[in-house]
C-alpha positions in Angstrom: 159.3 36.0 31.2 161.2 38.9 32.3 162.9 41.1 28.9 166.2 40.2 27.6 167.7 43.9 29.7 166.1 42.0 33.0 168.7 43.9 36.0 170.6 45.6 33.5 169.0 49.1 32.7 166.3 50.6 31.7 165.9 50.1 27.4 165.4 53.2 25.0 163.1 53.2 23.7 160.6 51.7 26.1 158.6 49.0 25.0 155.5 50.5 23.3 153.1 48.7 25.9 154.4 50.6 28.6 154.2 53.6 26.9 151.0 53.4 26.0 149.8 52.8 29.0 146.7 54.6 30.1 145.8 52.5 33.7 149.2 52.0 35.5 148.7 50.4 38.7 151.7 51.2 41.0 152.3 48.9 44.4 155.2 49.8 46.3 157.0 49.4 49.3 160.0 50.0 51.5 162.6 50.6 48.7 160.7 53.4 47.6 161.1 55.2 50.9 164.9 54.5 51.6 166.1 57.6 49.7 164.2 59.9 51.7 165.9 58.2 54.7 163.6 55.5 56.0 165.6 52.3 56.3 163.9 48.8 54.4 163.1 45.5 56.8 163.9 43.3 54.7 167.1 43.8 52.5 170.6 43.2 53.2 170.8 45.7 55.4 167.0 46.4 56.6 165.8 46.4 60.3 164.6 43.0 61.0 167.5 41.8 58.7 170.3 43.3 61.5 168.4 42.3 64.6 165.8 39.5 63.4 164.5 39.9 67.2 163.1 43.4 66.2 160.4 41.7 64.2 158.4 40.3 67.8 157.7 44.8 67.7 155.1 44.5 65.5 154.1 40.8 65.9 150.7 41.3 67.6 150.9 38.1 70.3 154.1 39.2 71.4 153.0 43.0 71.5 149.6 42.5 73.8 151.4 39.6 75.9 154.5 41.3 76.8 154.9 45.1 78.4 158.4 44.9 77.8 158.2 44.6 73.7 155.7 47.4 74.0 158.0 49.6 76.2 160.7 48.9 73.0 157.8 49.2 70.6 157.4 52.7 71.5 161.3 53.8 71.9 162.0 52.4 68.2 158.7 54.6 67.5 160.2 57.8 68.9 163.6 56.6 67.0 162.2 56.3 63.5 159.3 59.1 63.7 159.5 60.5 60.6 160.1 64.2 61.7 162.1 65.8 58.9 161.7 62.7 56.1 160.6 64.3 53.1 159.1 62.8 50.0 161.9 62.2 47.2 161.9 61.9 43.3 160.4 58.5 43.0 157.5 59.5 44.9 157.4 62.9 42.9 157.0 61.1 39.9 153.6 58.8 40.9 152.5 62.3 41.7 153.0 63.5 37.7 151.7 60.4 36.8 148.7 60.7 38.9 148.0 64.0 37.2 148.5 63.0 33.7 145.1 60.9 34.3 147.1 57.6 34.2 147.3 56.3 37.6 144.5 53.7 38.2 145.8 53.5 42.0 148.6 53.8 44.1 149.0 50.4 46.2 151.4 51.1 49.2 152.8 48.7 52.2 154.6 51.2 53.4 153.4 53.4 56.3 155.0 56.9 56.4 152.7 58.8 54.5 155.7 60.0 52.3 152.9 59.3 49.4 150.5 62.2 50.8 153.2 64.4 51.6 154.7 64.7 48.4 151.1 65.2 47.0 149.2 61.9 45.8 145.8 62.3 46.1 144.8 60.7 49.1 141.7 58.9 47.7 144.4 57.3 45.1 146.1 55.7 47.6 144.8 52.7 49.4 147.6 52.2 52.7 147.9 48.4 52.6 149.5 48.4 56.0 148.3 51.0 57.6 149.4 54.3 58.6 152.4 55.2 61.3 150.6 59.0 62.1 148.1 57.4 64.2 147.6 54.7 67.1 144.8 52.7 67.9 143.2 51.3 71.0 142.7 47.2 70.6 140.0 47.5 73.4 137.6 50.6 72.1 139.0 51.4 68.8 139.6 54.9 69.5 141.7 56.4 66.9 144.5 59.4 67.9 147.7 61.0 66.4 151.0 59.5 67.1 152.2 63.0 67.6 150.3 62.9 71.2 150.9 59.4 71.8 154.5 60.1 71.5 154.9 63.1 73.3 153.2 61.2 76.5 156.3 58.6 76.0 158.4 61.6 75.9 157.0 63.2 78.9 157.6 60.0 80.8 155.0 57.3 80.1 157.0 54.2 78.9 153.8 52.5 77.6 150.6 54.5 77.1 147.4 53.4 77.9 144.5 54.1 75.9 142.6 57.3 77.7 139.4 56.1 76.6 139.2 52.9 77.6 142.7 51.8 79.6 143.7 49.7 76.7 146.9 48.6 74.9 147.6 51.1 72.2 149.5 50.5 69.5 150.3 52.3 66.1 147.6 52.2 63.2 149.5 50.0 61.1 148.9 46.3 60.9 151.1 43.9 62.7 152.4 40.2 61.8 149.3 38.4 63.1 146.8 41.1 62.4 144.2 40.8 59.3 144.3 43.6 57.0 141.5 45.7 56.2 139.0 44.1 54.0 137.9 46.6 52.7 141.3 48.3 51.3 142.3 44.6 49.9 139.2 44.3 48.1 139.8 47.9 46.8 143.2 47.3 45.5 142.3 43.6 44.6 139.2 45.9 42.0 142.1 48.2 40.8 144.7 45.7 40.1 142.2 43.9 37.9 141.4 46.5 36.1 144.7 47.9 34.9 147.0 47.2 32.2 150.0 47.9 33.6 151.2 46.8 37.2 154.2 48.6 38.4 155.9 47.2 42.0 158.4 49.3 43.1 160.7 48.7 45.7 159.1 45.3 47.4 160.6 42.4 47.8 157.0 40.9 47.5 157.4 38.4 49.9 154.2 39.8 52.2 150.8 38.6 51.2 148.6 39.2 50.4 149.9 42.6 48.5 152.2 39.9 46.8 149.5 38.3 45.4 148.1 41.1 43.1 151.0 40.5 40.9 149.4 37.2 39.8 146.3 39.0 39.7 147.8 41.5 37.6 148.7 38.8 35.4 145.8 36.8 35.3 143.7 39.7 34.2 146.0 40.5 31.1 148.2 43.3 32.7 151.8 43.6 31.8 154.0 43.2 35.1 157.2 45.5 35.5 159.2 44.8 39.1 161.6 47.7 39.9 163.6 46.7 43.1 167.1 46.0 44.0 167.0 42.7 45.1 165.4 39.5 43.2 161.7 38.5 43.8 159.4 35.8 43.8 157.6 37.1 41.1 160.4 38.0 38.6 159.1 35.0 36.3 155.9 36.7 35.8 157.1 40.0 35.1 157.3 41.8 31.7 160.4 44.2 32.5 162.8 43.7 35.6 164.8 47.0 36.8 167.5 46.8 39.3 168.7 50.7 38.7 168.0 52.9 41.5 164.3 53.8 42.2 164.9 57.4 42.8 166.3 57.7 39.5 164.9 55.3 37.6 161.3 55.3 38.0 161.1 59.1 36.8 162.6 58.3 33.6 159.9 55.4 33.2 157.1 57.6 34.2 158.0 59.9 32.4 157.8 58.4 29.2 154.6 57.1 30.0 152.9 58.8 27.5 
C-alpha cells in the first residue's frame, strides 16, 4: 500500500529503502517529456484525449487500409517533429543516476529520443515503443531517417512510398495493433526482475504490456514508487506515490539515491 504522504510531497528524509538503493529500474513515459514541450496522449489535456479520432494515426488497420489517415499521419508528423525539443531536468537526472552505477535500465514508451539526447547511454535504454527518428517499410523492412522521409512530405509527397520496395512506410514506432519487439520486452521483462527498486515516471500505465512490469517488479521483491500526475492502476501496489511535478521532483529523489 501506497505511504501515508501518497500525492502529497515528497517525505524528508526518504525512506531508507529508496536510498539505499543500488539497482533502480526506471519506466517512464509521456509525463516525462511534457516539460521539454511534447504534449501527453492520455491526460486531461493529451492528444488523443482532445480529438479521440487522432488515435486511428497510429492504429495499424486503419493506417495500411486508408491513404487518407496516412496523408494525416504524416502532417501531424511534420507538426510534432521534435526539431528544437531539448531534454529537461527529469531526464538530466536518470542521466546522474545512470553514472552513479545505479541504474539497472531505463524502460521508456516514449519515442522522442529525449533519453539519448540528454545523454543516457543508449545501450541502458531499451525503447518500448519504438523510436519517432526513423520509418520503416511494412513490405521489405527497410529502415531510414524520418528527417528524409519528411523532407519528401515537405517537398510535395503527401504519402511516401517506400523507395525500396513501393511500400507503406510508416514511423519506427509501434502502433495500436502492432506486436512489440520480443526481444526489447524480454530485455526489460530480465531487468525489471532483477532490480530492487522500480521507478515509473510519468505513465498512466494503462498500456501493456510495459504496465505489467509493475507487478513484475512486485512479484520479484522490488519496492514500487509511481511518480505521475494523475492516479494509476497500479497505485495499490506501489511503495511511495508522487503527484509533485516530474521536472522537479524526480531530481530531488535521485538525488538522494545514495
Amino acid at each position: 500500500m501506497p505511504l501515508p504522504w501518497d500525492g502529497v510531497t515528497v517525505p524528508d528524509p526518504l525512506p531508507g529503502w529508496l536510498t539505499g538503493a543500488r539497482r533502480v529500474c526506471v519506466l517512464t513515459g509521456a509525463g516525462i517529456s511534457t516539460d521539454s514541450g511534447i504534449p501527453d496522449y492520455r491526460g486531461p489535456n493529451g492528444v488523443w484525449t482532445r480529438d479521440p479520432d487522432a488515435e486511428k494515426l497510429v492504429t495499424l488497420s486503419y493506417y495500411v487500409a486508408d491513404p487518407e489517415v496516412r496523408r494525416r499521419a504524416w502532417q501531424m508528423r511534420r507538426v510534432l517533429r521534435p526539431d528544437g525539443v531539448r531534454p529537461n531536468a527529469g531526464h538530466a537526472a536518470l542521466v546522474d543516476l545512470e553514472r552513479q552505477g545505479r541504474l539497472r535500465a531505463l524502460l521508456t514508451q516514449n519515442v522522442d529520443g529525449l533519453h539519448q539526447a540528454a545523454g543516457s547511454s543508449p545501450r541502458a535504454v531499451l525503447e518500448l515503443h519504438g523510436t519517432v527518428h526513423a520509418v520503416e517499410c511494412l513490405s521489405c523492412g527497410d529502415r531510414t531517417s524520418m528527417d528524409g522521409a519528411l523532407a519528401r512530405v515537405d517537398a510535395g509527397e503527401p504519402d511516401p512510398a517506400c523507395l525500396v520496395c513501393g511500400g507503406v512506410l510508416k514511423s519506427a514506432t509501434v502502433f495500436f495493433g502492432q506486436a512489440l519487439d520480443p526481444d526489447v520486452i524480454d530485455a526489460a521483462t530480465a531487468a525489471t526482475a532483477d532490480c530492487d527498486v522500480f521507478l515509473t515516471v510519468g505513465t498512466s500505465l494503462g498500456v501493456h504490456p510495459a504496465a505489467g512490469l509493475v507487478e513484475v517488479a512486485a512479484a520479484a521483491g522490488a519496492r514500487v514508487v509511481v511518480i505521475n500526475a494523475e492516479p494509476t492502476p497500479y497505485d495499490r501496489l506501489a511503495d511511495l506515490v508522487v503527484r509533485d511535478p516530474i521536472s522537479v521532483v524526480l531530481p530531488r529523489i535521485l538525488a538522494e539515491v545514495a
